[in-house]
C-alpha positions in Angstrom: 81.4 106.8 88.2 81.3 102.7 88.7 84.8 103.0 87.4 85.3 104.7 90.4 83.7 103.0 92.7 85.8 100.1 91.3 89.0 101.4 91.9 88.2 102.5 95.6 87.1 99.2 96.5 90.2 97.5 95.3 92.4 100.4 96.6 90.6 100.3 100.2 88.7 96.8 100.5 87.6 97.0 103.8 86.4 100.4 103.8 83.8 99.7 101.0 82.7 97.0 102.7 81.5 98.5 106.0 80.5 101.3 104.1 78.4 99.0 102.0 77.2 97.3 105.8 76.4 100.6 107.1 74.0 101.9 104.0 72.2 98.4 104.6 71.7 98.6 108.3 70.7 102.3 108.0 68.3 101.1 105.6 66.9 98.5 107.6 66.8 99.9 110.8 64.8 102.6 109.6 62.8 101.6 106.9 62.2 97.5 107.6 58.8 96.8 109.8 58.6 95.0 113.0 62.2 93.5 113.4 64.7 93.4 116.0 62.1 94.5 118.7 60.6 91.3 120.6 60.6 88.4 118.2 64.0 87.0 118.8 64.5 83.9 120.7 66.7 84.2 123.9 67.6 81.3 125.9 68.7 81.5 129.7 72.3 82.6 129.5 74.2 84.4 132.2 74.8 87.6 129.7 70.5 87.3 130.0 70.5 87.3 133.3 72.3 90.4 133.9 70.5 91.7 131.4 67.1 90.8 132.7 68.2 92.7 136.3 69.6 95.5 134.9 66.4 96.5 133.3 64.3 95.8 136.2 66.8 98.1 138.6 66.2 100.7 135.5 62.9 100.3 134.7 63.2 99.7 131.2 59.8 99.0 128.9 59.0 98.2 125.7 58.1 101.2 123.7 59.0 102.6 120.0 61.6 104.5 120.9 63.6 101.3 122.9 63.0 99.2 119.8 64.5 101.9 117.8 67.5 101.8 120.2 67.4 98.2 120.2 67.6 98.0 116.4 70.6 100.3 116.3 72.5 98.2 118.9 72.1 95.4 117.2 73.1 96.9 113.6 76.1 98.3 115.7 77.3 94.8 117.2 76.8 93.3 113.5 78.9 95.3 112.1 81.9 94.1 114.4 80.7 90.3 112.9 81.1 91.4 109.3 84.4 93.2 110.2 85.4 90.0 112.1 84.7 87.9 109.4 86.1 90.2 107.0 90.1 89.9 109.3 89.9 86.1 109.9 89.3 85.5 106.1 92.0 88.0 105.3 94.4 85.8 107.9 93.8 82.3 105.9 92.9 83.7 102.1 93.5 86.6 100.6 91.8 90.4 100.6 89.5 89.6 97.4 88.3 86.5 98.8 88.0 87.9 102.6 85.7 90.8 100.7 83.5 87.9 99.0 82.8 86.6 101.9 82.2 89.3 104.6 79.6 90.3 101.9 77.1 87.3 103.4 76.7 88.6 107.0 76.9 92.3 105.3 74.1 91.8 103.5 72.5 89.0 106.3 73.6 89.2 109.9 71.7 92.9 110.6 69.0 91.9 113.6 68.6 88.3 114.9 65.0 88.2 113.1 66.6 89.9 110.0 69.1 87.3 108.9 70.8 84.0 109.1 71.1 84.4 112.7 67.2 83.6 114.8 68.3 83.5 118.3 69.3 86.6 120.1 72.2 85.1 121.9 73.8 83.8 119.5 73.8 86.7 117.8 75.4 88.7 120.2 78.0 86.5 121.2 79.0 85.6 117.7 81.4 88.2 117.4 83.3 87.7 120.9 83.7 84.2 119.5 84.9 85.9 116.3 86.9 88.0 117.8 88.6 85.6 119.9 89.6 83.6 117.1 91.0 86.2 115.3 93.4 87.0 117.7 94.4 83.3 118.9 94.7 82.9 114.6 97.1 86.0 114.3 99.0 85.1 117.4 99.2 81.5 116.2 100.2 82.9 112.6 103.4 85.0 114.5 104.5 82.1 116.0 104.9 80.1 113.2 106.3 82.3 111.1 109.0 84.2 113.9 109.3 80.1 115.6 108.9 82.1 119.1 106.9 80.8 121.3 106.9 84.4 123.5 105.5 86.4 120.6 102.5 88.1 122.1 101.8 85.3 124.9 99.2 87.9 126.4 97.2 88.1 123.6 95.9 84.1 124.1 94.8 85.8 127.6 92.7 88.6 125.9 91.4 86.2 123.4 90.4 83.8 126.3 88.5 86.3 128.2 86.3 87.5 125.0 85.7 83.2 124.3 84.3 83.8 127.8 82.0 86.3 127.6 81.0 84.4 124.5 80.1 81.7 126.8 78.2 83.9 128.9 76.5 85.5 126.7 75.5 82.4 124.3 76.1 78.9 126.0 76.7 76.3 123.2 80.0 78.4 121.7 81.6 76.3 124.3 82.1 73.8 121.6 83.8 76.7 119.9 86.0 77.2 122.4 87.0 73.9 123.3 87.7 72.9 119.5 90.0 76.3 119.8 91.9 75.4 123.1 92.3 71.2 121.3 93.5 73.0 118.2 96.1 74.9 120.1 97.5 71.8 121.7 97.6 69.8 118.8 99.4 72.9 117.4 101.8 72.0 120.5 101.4 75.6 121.3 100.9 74.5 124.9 101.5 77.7 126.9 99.0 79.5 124.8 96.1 77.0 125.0 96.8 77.8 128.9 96.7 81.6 128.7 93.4 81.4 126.8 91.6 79.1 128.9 92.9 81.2 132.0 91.3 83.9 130.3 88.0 81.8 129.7 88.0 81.0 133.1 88.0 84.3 134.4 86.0 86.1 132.6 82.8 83.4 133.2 84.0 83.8 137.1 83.8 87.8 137.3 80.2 87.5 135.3 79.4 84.6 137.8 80.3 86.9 140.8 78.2 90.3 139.0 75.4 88.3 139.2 75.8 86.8 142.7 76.3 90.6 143.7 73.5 91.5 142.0 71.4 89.2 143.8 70.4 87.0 141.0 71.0 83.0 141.4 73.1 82.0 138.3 72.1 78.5 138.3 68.9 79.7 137.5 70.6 80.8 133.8 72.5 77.1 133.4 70.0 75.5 131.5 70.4 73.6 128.7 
């Protein structure tokens, strides 16, 4: 039987690990007391703010059942963290070592009061920021090895507007993103560092202007 279970993980990597990530986050959703309910920290991002409205126009409370569901979102948007992880290491390493370490945040990053991860924010906009880089890494990878600057130009656009709503939804990645965007342009990889900060720009702007239609003051959510 562990034979088995042997040979599958080395034949299909990946697949063992999220099926490893899923057993845990079943386990903990279900089973672990008084997490991922109201204990996380949030600060005031914009991602908040919209948020914070769109439960007032629904009239969302805090019951059982809605920190059940919250609990379940959050194992859900973990999960994309410890696939994320799981890519980028593949990208640099190798699979054995990507598996190694996607095991941390499999084992860790379930809930933002389960984990390595306390503030709610950052939680969620860890893997935007993860998933960004992943695709400015594999783009940047292509480059080099094809030495064409067209390969895939659009995808420094997509991976700008996920770095963006990473902004939005937790603040201080903007450090990430700026040491992405210098990295590109020491990489002399000019045009792309453009694309993705186009694509940062605009997504901030389009959850600047939800919020101004929705009536809520976005200032209000700048605070550091």
């Amino acid at each position: 039987m562990f034979q088995k279970l042997k040979q599958f993980k080395e034949k299909h990597p990946f697949t063992a690990l999220m099926l490893i990530a899923i057993a845990v986050r079943i386990l903990v959703v279900i089973f672990v007391p008084g997490f991922g309910s109201n204990r996380e920290l949030q600060h005031p991002t914009l991602f908040i703010g919209f948020l914070d409205k769109m439960k007032s126009l629904l009239g969302v409370g805090q019951s059982q059942p809605m920190m059940l569901l919250s609990r379940t979102l959050y194992a859900m948007v973990s999960l994309f963290t410890v696939s994320m992880v799981y890519r980028i290491c593949d990208l640099i390493s190798n699979k054995k070592n990507a598996w190694l370490l996607a095991l941390i945040p499999a084992f860790c990053c379930i809930m933002p009061s389960f984990g390595i991860v306390e503030n709610a924010s950052a939680f969620l906009g860890l893997p935007l920021m993860l998933y960004g880089a992943n695709v400015v890494l594999r783009q940047q990878i292509l480059r080099q090895n094809n030495l064409n600057e067209n390969v895939h130009r659009t995808s420094f656009l997509i991976a700008g507007l996920m770095l963006g709503f990473g902004i939005c939804v937790w603040y201080e990645s903007l450090f990430i993103v700026f040491s992405i965007l210098l990295l590109l342009c020491l990489k002399r990889n000019f045009k792309g560092a453009l694309m993705t900060f186009i694509g940062v720009v605009a997504s901030i702007a389009f959850i600047w202007l939800l919020l101004i239609i929705l009536n809520v003051n976005p200032l209000n959510y700048i605070i550091l």
